[in-house]
N, C-alpha and C positions, 0 to 999 in steps of 0.2 A: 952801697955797702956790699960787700964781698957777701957768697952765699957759700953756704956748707951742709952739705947733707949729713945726716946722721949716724952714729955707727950700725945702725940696723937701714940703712937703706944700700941697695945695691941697685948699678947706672945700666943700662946698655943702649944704645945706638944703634939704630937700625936703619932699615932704608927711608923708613915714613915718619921718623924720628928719634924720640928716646923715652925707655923704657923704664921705669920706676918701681922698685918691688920694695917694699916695706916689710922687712921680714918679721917684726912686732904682729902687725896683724894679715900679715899673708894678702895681703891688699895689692896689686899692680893698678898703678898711673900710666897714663902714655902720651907724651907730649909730642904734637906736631911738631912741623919744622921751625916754626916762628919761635916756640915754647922750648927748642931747645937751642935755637940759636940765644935768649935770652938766657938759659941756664949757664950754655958754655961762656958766655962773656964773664956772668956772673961767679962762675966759678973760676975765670983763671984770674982774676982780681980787677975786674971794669966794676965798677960800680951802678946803679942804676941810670943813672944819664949817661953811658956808657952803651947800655945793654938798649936804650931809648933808639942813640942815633945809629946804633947795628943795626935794628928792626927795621929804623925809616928807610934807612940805605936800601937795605937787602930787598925789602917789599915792596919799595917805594909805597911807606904809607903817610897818612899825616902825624907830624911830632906828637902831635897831643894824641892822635889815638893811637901811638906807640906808648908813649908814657902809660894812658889807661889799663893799656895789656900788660906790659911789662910790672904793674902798683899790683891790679889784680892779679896776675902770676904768684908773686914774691907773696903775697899776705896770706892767700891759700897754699903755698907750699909750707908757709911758719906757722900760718892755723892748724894744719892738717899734722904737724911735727915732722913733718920729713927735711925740713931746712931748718937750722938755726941762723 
Protein backbone atom coordinates (compact mmCIF):
# COMPACT_ATOMS: atom_id res chain seq x y z
CA UNK A 1 0.00 0.00 0.00
CA UNK A 2 0.95 3.37 -0.94
CA UNK A 3 2.05 5.80 1.98
CA UNK A 4 1.18 9.31 2.73
CA UNK A 5 2.29 11.64 5.05
CA UNK A 6 0.17 14.11 6.65
CA UNK A 7 -0.80 17.58 6.27
CA UNK A 8 1.35 18.70 9.15
CA UNK A 9 4.29 16.60 8.22
CA UNK A 10 7.10 18.36 6.31
CA UNK A 11 10.02 15.89 4.21
CA UNK A 12 13.68 16.90 3.55
CA UNK A 13 16.43 14.84 2.29
CA UNK A 14 19.64 15.10 3.08
CA UNK A 15 22.84 13.66 2.75
CA UNK A 16 22.44 10.87 5.78
CA UNK A 17 18.98 10.71 4.72
CA UNK A 18 15.54 12.17 5.48
CA UNK A 19 14.34 14.42 7.62
CA UNK A 20 10.72 14.33 9.22
CA UNK A 21 9.22 17.24 11.21
CA UNK A 22 5.79 16.96 12.53
CA UNK A 23 4.61 20.19 12.87
CA UNK A 24 1.63 19.05 15.41
CA UNK A 25 4.13 18.36 18.00
CA UNK A 26 7.44 19.99 16.86
CA UNK A 27 8.90 16.54 17.04
CA UNK A 28 11.71 15.76 14.18
CA UNK A 29 12.37 11.99 12.82
CA UNK A 30 15.33 11.09 10.72
CA UNK A 31 15.50 8.23 8.73
CA UNK A 32 18.64 6.59 7.32
CA UNK A 33 19.24 5.62 3.98
CA UNK A 34 17.52 2.28 4.05
CA UNK A 35 14.39 4.22 6.02
CA UNK A 36 14.17 6.41 3.19
CA UNK A 37 14.89 4.41 0.43
CA UNK A 38 11.69 2.47 1.84
CA UNK A 39 9.68 5.86 2.15
CA UNK A 40 10.57 7.01 -1.41
CA UNK A 41 9.28 3.58 -2.96
CA UNK A 42 6.51 3.97 -0.73
CA UNK A 43 5.46 7.17 -1.68
CA UNK A 44 5.74 7.21 -5.45
CA UNK A 45 3.09 4.28 -5.45
CA UNK A 46 5.38 0.64 -4.86
CA UNK A 47 3.69 -0.86 -2.38
CA UNK A 48 5.27 -2.79 0.51
CA UNK A 49 6.82 -5.91 -1.51
CA UNK A 50 7.85 -3.26 -3.68
CA UNK A 51 9.66 -1.21 -1.04
CA UNK A 52 10.97 -5.20 0.30
CA UNK A 53 12.85 -5.97 -2.99
CA UNK A 54 14.45 -2.12 -3.29
CA UNK A 55 16.02 -2.63 0.19
CA UNK A 56 17.36 -6.33 -0.65
CA UNK A 57 18.63 -4.96 -3.93
CA UNK A 58 20.15 -1.89 -2.70
CA UNK A 59 21.76 -3.58 0.74
CA UNK A 60 22.01 -6.71 -0.47
CA UNK A 61 20.12 -7.93 2.61
CA UNK A 62 18.10 -11.08 3.23
CA UNK A 63 14.15 -10.70 1.80
CA UNK A 64 12.93 -11.53 5.13
CA UNK A 65 14.79 -9.20 7.06
CA UNK A 66 13.91 -6.61 4.51
CA UNK A 67 10.40 -7.29 4.85
CA UNK A 68 10.99 -6.99 8.87
CA UNK A 69 12.39 -3.47 8.38
CA UNK A 70 10.21 -2.35 5.84
CA UNK A 71 6.57 -3.97 8.48
CA UNK A 72 8.33 -2.22 11.34
CA UNK A 73 8.95 1.24 9.32
CA UNK A 74 5.36 1.50 7.92
CA UNK A 75 3.48 0.62 11.60
CA UNK A 76 5.65 3.15 13.55
CA UNK A 77 5.23 5.74 10.94
CA UNK A 78 1.05 4.98 11.12
CA UNK A 79 1.35 4.45 15.05
CA UNK A 80 3.17 7.68 15.43
CA UNK A 81 0.41 9.65 12.79
CA UNK A 82 2.75 10.89 10.57
CA UNK A 83 1.65 8.29 7.61
CA UNK A 84 -1.73 7.41 6.86
Amino acid sequence: MALKFGADVSTAETDYGTVLLDERAGAYWELNPTGTLVVRTLMAGGDEADAVAALAAEFAIDPDRAKRDVDALVQELRASGLAE
